[in-house]
MIRONU-691043 format. One line per 10 residues: their letters; for each residue y negated, z, x negated of C-alpha. Coordinates in Angstrom, 1 decimal, m for minus. Each point is the difference from the previous one (the first is absolute). Layout:
! MIRONU-691043
A	Y,Z,X | ...
END
This chain:
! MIRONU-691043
XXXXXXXXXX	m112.5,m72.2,m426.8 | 3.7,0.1,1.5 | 1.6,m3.0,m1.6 | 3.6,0.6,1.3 | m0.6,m2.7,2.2 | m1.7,m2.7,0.4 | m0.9,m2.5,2.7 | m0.3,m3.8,0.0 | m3.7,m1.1,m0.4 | m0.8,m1.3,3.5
XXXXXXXXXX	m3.2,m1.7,m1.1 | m3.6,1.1,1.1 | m3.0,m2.4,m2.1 | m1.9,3.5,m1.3 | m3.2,0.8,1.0 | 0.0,m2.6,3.1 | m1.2,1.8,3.2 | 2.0,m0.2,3.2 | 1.3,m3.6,0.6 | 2.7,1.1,1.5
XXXXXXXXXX	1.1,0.4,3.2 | 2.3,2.7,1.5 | 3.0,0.1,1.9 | m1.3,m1.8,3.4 | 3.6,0.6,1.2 | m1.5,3.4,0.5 | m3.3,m0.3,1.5 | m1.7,0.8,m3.3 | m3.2,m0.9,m1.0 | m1.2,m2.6,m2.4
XXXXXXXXXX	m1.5,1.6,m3.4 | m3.4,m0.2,m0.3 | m0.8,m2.1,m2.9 | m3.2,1.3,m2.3 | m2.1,m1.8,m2.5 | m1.6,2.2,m3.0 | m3.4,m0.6,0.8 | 0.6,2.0,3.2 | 0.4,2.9,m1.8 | m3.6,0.0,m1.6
XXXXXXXXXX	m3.7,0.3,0.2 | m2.5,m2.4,m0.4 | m1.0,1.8,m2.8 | 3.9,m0.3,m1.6 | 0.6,3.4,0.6 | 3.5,1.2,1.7 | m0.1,0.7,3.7 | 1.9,3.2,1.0 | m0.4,m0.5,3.5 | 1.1,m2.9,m0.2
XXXXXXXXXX	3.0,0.2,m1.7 | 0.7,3.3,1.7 | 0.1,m2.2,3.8 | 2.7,m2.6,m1.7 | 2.0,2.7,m0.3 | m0.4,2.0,3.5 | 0.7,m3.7,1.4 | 3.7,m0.1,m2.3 | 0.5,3.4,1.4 | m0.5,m0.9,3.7
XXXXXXXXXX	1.9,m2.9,m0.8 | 2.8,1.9,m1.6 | m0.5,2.3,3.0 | m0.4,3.0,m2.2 | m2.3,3.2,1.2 | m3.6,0.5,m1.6 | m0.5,3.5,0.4 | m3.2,1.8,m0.3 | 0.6,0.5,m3.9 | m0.2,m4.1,m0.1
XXXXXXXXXX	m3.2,m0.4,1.8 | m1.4,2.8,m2.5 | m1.3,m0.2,m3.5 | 3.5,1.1,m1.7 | 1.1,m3.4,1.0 | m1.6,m2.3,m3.3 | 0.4,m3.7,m0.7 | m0.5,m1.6,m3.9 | m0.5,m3.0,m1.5 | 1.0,1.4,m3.6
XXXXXXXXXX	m3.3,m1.2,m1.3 | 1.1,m3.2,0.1 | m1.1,m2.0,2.2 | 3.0,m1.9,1.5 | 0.5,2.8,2.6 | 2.7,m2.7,1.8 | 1.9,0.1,m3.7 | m0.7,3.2,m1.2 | m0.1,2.9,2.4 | 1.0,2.6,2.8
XXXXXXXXXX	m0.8,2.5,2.3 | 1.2,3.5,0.1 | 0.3,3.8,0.8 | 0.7,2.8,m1.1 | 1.8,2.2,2.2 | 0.8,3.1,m2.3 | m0.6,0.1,m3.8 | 1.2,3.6,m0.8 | m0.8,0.9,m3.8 | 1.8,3.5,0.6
XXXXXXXXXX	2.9,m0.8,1.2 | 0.2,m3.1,m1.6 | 0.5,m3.0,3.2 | m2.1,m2.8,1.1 | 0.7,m1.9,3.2 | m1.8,m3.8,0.0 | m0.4,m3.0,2.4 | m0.6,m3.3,m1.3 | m1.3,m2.9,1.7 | m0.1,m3.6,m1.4
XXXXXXXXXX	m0.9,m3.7,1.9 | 2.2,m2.5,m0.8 | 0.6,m0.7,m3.5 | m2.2,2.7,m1.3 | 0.5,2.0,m3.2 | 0.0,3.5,m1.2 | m1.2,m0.9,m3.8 | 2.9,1.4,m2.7 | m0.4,3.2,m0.8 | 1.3,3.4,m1.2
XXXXXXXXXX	m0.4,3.4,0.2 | m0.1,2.0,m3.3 | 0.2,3.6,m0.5 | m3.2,1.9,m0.1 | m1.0,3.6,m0.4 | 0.1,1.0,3.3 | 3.3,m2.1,1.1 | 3.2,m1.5,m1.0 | 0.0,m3.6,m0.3 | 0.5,m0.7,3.9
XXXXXXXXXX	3.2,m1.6,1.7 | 0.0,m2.5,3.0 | 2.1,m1.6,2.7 | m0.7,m2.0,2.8 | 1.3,m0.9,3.4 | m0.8,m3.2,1.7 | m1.5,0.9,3.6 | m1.1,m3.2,1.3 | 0.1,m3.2,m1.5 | 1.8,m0.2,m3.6
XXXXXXXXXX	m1.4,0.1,m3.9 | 1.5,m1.0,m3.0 | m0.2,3.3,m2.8 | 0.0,m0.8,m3.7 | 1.2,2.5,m2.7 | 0.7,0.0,m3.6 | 3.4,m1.7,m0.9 | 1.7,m3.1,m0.7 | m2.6,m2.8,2.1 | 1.6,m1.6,2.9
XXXXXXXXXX	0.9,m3.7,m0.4 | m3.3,m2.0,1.6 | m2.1,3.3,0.5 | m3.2,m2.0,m2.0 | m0.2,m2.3,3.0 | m0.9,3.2,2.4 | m2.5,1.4,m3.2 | m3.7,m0.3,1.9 | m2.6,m1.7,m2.5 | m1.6,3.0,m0.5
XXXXXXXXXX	3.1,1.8,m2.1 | 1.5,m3.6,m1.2 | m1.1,1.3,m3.5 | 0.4,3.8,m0.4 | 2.9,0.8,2.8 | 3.1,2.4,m1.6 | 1.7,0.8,2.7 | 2.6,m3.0,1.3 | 3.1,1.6,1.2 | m0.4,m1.0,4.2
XXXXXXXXXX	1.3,1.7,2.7 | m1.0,m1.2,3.8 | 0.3,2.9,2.1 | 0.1,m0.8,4.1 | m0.9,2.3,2.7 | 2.2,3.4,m0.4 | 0.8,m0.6,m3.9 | m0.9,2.4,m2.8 | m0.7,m1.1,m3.4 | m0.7,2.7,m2.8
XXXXXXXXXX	m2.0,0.1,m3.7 | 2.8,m0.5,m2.8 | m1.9,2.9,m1.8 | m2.9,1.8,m1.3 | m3.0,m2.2,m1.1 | 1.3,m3.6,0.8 | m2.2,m2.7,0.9 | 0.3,m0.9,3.8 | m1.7,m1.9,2.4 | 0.7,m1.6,3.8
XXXXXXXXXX	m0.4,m3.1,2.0 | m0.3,m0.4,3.5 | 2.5,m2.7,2.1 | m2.1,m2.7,1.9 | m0.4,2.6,3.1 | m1.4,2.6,m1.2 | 1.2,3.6,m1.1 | 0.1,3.8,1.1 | 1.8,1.7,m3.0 | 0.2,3.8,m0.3
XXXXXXXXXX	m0.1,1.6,m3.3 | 2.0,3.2,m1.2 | m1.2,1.6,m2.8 | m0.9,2.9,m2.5 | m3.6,0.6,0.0 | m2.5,m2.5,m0.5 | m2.3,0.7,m3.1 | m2.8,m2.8,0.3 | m0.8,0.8,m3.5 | 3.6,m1.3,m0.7
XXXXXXXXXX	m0.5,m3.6,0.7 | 0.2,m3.0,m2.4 | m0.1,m3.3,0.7 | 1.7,m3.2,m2.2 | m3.3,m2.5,1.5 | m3.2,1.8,m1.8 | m2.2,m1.7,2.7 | 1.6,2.4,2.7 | m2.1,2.8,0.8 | 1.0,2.8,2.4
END
């Protein structure tokens, strides 16, 4: 993570879905508040259909385009295994993963105060260990690297991490602003702002072996 600056913690509870509203100055819509039981079968299991709608309804509310690619099967929503998909989870694509000339090029989605579970990337036999950074679209995320923790940064911690988290050096990045992996193997994760987020992701190739998570519950 890019600690050469840092921003003042501007306070989002974690893991609460969408009280807020935005910026009726400009005409914008109210976020759509979600419960996790929407996000789940009678039978417990995770609804992708589900979760995938929430976000096509941020993106129309963000006014972003969903090409073809998004209505398709490339587009993929997770729970983590976990089962507090409006905690722990996202919705993605991947738009190139190039082994051979070693570039990746990634869209993240998240509802409000959503996580991406810490994480790094280690080397593997077919890869380096890969390198990330990330540019707020829509909507704004705090990023969280290795380094010396943030004063206050336990009170944005969701439940889920309270225990195992590593990574506590916080950087809010706002529409436009690039934030970068400190270096090779560091534990990361991301939390979404209380509207929502489009983040891209530029990268060295993504080895799916390469994953490791701090929570041993998350499954990927």
């Amino acid at each position: 993570m890019d600690i050469s600056r840092r921003t003042a913690i501007t306070g989002i509870a974690a893991g609460v879905i969408g009280s807020g509203v935005l910026n009726a100055a400009h005409g914008e819509e109210s976020v759509k508040q979600y419960s996790n039981d929407d996000f789940y079968k009678a039978d417990g299991t995770f609804d992708v259909e589900k979760a995938k709608q929430a976000y096509y309804d941020m993106m129309d509310r963000f006014n972003y385009p969903i090409v073809d690619r998004l209505r398709g099967e490339e587009f993929w929503a997770v729970d983590f295994g976990m089962g507090k998909f409006t905690e722990v989870g996202m919705a993605g694509i991947f738009w190139v993963n190039n082994q051979k000339d070693n570039y990746f090029g990634h869209e993240i989605y998240l509802l409000p105060g959503q996580m991406i579970p810490e994480h790094k990337h280690v080397k593997t036999p077919d890869a380096g260990p890969k390198m990330e950074a990330w540019q707020s679209r829509h909507g704004w995320v705090y990023i969280y690297g290795e380094g010396d923790a943030t004063p206050g940064v336990e009170e944005h911690v969701p439940p889920s991490h309270k225990e195992c988290v590593v990574a506590c050096n916080e950087q809010k990045l706002l529409p436009g602003e690039v934030g970068t992996l400190a270096g090779a193997e560091q534990w990361h994760w991301m939390l979404a702002g209380p509207d929502g987020a489009v983040v891209t992701e530029y990268a060295t190739y993504h080895d799916g072996t390469a994953l490791r998570f701090s929570n041993s519950d998350v499954q990927f």
